[in-house]
C-alpha positions in Angstrom: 0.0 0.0 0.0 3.0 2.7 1.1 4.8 1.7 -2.3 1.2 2.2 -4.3 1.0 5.7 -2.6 4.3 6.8 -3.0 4.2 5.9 -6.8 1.2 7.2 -7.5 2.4 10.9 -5.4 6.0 10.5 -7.6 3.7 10.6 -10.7 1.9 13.0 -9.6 4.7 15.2 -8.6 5.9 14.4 -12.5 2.5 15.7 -13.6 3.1 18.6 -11.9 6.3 19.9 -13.5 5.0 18.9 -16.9 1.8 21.6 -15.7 4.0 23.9 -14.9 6.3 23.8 -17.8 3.2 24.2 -20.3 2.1 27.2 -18.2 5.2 28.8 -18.1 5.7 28.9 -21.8 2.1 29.4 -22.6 2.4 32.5 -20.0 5.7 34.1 -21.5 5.1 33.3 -25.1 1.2 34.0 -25.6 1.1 36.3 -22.7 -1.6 36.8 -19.7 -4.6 36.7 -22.6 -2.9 33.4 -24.9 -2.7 31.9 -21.5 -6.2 32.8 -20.8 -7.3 32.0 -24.1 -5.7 28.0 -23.5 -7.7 27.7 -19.8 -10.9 28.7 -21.6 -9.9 25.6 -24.0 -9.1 23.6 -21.2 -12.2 24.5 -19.2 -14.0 23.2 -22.8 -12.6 19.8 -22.8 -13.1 19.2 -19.0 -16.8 20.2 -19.6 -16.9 17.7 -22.2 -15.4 15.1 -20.1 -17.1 16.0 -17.0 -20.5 15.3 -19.1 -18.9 12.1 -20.3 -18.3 10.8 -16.9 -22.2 10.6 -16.7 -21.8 7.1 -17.9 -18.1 5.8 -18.7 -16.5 7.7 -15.3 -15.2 6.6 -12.2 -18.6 4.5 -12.1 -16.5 2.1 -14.6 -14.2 1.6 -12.1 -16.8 0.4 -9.4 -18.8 -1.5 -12.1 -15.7 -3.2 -14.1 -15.1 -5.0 -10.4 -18.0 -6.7 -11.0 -19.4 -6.7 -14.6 -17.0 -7.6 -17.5 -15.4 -4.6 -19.1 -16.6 -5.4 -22.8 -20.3 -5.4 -21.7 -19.8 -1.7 -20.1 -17.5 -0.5 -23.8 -20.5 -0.3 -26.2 -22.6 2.5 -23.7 -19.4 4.8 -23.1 -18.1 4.9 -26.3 -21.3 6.2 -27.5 -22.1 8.5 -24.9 -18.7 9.8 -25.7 -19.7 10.6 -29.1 -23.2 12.0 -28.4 -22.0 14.2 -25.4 -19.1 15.9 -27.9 -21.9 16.1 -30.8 -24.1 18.0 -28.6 -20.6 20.2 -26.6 -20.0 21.5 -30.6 -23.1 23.6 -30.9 -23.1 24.8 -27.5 -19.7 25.7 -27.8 -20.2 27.3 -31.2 -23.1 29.7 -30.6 -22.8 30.3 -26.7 -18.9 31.4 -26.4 -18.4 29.1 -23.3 -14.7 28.9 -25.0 -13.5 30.8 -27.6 -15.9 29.8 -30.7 -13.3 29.7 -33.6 -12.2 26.7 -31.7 -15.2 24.6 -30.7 -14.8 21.5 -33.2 -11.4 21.4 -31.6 -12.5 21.6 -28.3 -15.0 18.9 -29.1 -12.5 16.5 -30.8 -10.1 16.5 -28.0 -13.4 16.1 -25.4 -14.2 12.6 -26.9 -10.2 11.6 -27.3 -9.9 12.4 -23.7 -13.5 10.8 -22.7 -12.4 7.3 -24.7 -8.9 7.6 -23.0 -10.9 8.0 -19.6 -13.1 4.8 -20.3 -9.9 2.6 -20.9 -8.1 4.3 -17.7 -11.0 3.6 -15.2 -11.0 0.1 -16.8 -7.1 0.0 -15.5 -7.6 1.4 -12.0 -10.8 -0.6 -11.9 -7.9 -3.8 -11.8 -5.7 -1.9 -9.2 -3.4 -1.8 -12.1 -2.5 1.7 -10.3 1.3 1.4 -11.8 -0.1 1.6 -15.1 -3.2 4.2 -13.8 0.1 6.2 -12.9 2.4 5.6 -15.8 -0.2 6.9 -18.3 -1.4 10.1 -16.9 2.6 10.7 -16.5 3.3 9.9 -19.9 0.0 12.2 -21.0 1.6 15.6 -19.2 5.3 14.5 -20.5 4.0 14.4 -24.3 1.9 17.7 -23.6 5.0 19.6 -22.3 7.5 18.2 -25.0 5.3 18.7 -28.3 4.2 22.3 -26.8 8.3 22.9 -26.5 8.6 21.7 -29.9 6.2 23.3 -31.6 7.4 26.5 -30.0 10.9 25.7 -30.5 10.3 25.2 -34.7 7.8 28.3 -35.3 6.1 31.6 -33.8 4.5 30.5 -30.8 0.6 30.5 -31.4 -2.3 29.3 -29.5 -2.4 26.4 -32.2 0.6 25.2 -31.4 -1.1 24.7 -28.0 -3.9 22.7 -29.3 -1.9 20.8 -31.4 0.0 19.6 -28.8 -2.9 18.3 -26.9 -3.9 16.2 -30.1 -0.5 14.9 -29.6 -1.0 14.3 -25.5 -4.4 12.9 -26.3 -4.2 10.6 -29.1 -1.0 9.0 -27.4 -2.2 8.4 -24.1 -5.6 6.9 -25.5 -3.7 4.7 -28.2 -1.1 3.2 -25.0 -4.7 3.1 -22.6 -6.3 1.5 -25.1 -3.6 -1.6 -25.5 -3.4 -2.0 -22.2 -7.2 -2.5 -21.4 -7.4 -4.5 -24.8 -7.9 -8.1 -22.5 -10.6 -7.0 -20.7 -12.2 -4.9 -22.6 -12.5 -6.8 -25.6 -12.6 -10.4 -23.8 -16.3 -10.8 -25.5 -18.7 -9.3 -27.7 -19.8 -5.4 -27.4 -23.2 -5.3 -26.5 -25.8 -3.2 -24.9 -27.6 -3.9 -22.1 -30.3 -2.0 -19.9 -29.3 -3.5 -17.0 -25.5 -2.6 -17.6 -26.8 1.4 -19.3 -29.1 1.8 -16.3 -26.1 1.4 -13.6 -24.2 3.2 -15.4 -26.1 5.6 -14.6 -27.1 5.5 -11.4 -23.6 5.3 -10.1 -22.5 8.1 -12.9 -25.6 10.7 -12.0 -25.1 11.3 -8.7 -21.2 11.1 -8.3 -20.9 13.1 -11.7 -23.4 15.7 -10.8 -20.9 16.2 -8.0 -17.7 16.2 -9.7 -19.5 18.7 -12.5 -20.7 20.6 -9.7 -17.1 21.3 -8.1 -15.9 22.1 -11.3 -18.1 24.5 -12.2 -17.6 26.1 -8.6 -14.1 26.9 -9.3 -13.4 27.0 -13.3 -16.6 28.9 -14.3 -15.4 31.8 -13.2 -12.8 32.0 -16.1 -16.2 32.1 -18.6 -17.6 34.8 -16.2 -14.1 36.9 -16.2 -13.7 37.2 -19.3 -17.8 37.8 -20.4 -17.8 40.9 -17.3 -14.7 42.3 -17.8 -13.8 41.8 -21.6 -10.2 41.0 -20.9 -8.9 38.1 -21.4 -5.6 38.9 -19.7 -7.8 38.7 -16.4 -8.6 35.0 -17.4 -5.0 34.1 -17.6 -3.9 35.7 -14.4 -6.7 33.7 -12.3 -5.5 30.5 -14.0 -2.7 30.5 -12.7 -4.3 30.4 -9.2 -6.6 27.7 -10.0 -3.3 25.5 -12.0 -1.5 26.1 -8.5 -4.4 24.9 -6.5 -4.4 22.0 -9.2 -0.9 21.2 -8.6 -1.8 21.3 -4.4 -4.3 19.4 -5.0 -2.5 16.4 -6.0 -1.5 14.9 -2.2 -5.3 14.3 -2.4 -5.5 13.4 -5.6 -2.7 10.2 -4.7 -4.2 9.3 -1.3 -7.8 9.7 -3.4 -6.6 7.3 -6.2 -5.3 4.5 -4.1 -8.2 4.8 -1.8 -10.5 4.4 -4.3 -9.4 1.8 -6.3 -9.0 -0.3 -3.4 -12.4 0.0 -1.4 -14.1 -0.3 -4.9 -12.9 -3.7 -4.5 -13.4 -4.1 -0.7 -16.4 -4.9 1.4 -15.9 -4.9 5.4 -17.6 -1.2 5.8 -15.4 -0.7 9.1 -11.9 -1.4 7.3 -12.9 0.5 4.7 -13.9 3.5 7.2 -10.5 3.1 9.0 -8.9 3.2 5.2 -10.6 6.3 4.3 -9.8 8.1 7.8 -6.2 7.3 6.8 -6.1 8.8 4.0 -8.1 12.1 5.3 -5.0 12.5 7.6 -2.5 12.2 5.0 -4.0 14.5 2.6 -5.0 17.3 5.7 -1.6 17.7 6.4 -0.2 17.6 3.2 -2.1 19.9 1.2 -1.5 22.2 4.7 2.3 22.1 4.3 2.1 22.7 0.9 -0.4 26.1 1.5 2.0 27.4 3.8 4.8 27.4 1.8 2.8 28.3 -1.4 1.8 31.6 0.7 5.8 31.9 1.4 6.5 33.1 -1.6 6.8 36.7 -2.8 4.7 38.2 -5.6 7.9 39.0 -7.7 8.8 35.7 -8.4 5.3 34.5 -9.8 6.5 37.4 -12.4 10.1 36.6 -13.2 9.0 33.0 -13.4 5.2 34.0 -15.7 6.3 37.2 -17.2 5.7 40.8 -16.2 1.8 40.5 -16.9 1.0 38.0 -13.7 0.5 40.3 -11.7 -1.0 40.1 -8.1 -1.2 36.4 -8.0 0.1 36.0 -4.5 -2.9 38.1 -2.9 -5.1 35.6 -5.7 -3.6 32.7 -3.7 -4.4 34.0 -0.1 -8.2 33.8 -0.9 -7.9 30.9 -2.6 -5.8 29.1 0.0 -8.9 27.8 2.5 -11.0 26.5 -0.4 -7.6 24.8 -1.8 -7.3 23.2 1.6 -11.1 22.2 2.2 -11.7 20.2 -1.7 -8.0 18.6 -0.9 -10.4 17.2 2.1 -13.7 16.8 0.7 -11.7 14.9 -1.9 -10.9 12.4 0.4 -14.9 12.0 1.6 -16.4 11.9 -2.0 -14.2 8.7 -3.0 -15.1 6.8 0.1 -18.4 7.6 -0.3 -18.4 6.8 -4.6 -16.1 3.8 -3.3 -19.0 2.3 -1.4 -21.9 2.9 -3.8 -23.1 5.9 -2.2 -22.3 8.8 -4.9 -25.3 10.4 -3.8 -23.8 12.1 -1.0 -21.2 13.9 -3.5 -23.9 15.3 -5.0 -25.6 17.0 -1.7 -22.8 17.8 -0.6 -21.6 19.8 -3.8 
């Protein structure tokens, strides 16, 4: 279990640079409002997923412990395709993201939903070496194809999305072989039974998770529609990619916790599990805080460029919210881990 935990917070901690080297370049090439115009695009394809997740989410991993794989393939691939068929138009004529680039923002919604299916299908067989390896391997391609791209022409939002073609399509392809056993160990098929608790895992945690996210990224749609300045979007950004980055000592303890009750059954072992894990990630993410607020305002700009500006103040407000979702992290797992997503969903 300490090995699984410290793997999975090494990959995340890999992750993490990878993030920050993508900002950084996106910041001093494109500028406060390129780097605001690639978290609106971001904030696209999370929408996308986060709709996705409905039915071939972190409900696959509960479900795929106890219904073969191929029988659960067939009813998240084409919710996958529906759900980015439907993100299109509303993209195109409502702005949520910049509207030039809504079939993008669609595209790279299902490659990412697909790549989620076949991930949850991993973690769903506490392959979490794998689970870890891939989402490593997914931030490493996005970094180094962004550098390249850069590196061989004017830097351009394009090059941006290009590179998260590249991220995308990679990760899904190596997901994709590695789930090919179970996933295709039968014939596709759709079942009610199979759609229907799908769904009634995927509605209530979902609604959570799309809840949560919606708390804290909306406000990049509603920065940039009230003020008309992009800039504002990129500098915010920032705070919510460092809360991101914060975020993943709960993220690792959340992972392992996860897949493991999913597969567990004695209710007061999994209660001392989770009350584990709650500790870990407390005192974590509470270290990590503290010295985030350490550190003075004129680094964030020698490291972002002279247009981050004020990010330190950003972070103070942000700092007991960071600290309280590292936490309610923890809960919502234990609570998706024992069939109960419905809680999440209050409670969001």
């Amino acid at each position: 279990m300490i090995r699984k935990i410290l793997g999975t917070i090494g990959s995340r901690l890999l992750i993490m640079l990878f993030t920050i080297i993508v900002v950084i370049c996106n910041s001093r090439y494109l500028g406060a409002s390129g780097q605001g115009t690639a978290a609106l695009i971001q904030f696209g394809v999370l929408l996308v997923v986060a709709l996705n997740n409905f039915i071939g989410g972190g409900a696959v991993v509960y479900l795929s412990a106890r219904i073969p794989a191929n029988k659960l393939a067939l009813p998240a691939y084409s919710w996958s395709f529906l759900v980015a068929f439907m993100a299109y138009f509303v993209f195109k004529f409502t702005a949520i993201v910049p509207s030039e680039y809504a079939l993008e923002v669609a595209f790279l919604g299902v490659m990412q939903s697909l790549f989620g299916f076949h991930l949850m299908v991993i973690m769903g067989s506490e392959h979490i070496k794998s689970y870890n390896t891939i989402l490593s391997i997914q931030a490493l391609l996005l970094a180094g194809a962004l550098l390249g791209f850069y590196f061989i022409d004017t830097p351009s939002i394009d090059h941006f999305i290009h590179a998260l073609f590249v991220s995308f399509g990679g990760t899904f392809l190596l997901a994709f072989l590695l789930s090919w056993k179970r996933v295709f160990a039968g014939k596709w098929t759709i079942n009610k039974s199979e759609i229907k608790e799908l769904w009634d895992l995927g509605k209530y945690g979902q609604s959570g998770n799309l809840l949560q996210m919606l708390t804290y990224r909306s406000n990049l749609v509603f920065l940039e529609k009230l003020s008309s300045d992009r800039s504002l979007v990129g500098i915010y950004s920032i705070g919510l990619y460092g809360s991101e980055a914060i975020w993943n000592i709960s993220k690792s303890s959340s992972t392992i916790q996860y897949s493991r009750i999913s597969n567990m059954s004695n209710r007061d072992e999994i209660r001392k599990l989770s009350l584990a894990f709650f500790h870990v990630s407390l005192m974590g993410t509470l270290i990590l805080v503290f010295i985030m607020l350490l550190i003075p305002d004129r680094f964030y700009t020698f490291v972002l460029g002279d247009e981050m500006v004020g990010i330190r103040a950003m972070l103070f407000f942000l700092a007991p919210g960071i600290l309280a979702n590292a936490c309610s992290g923890i809960l919502s797992h234990h609570f998706s881990g024992i069939g109960m997503p419905s809680k999440n969903t209050l409670s969001s």
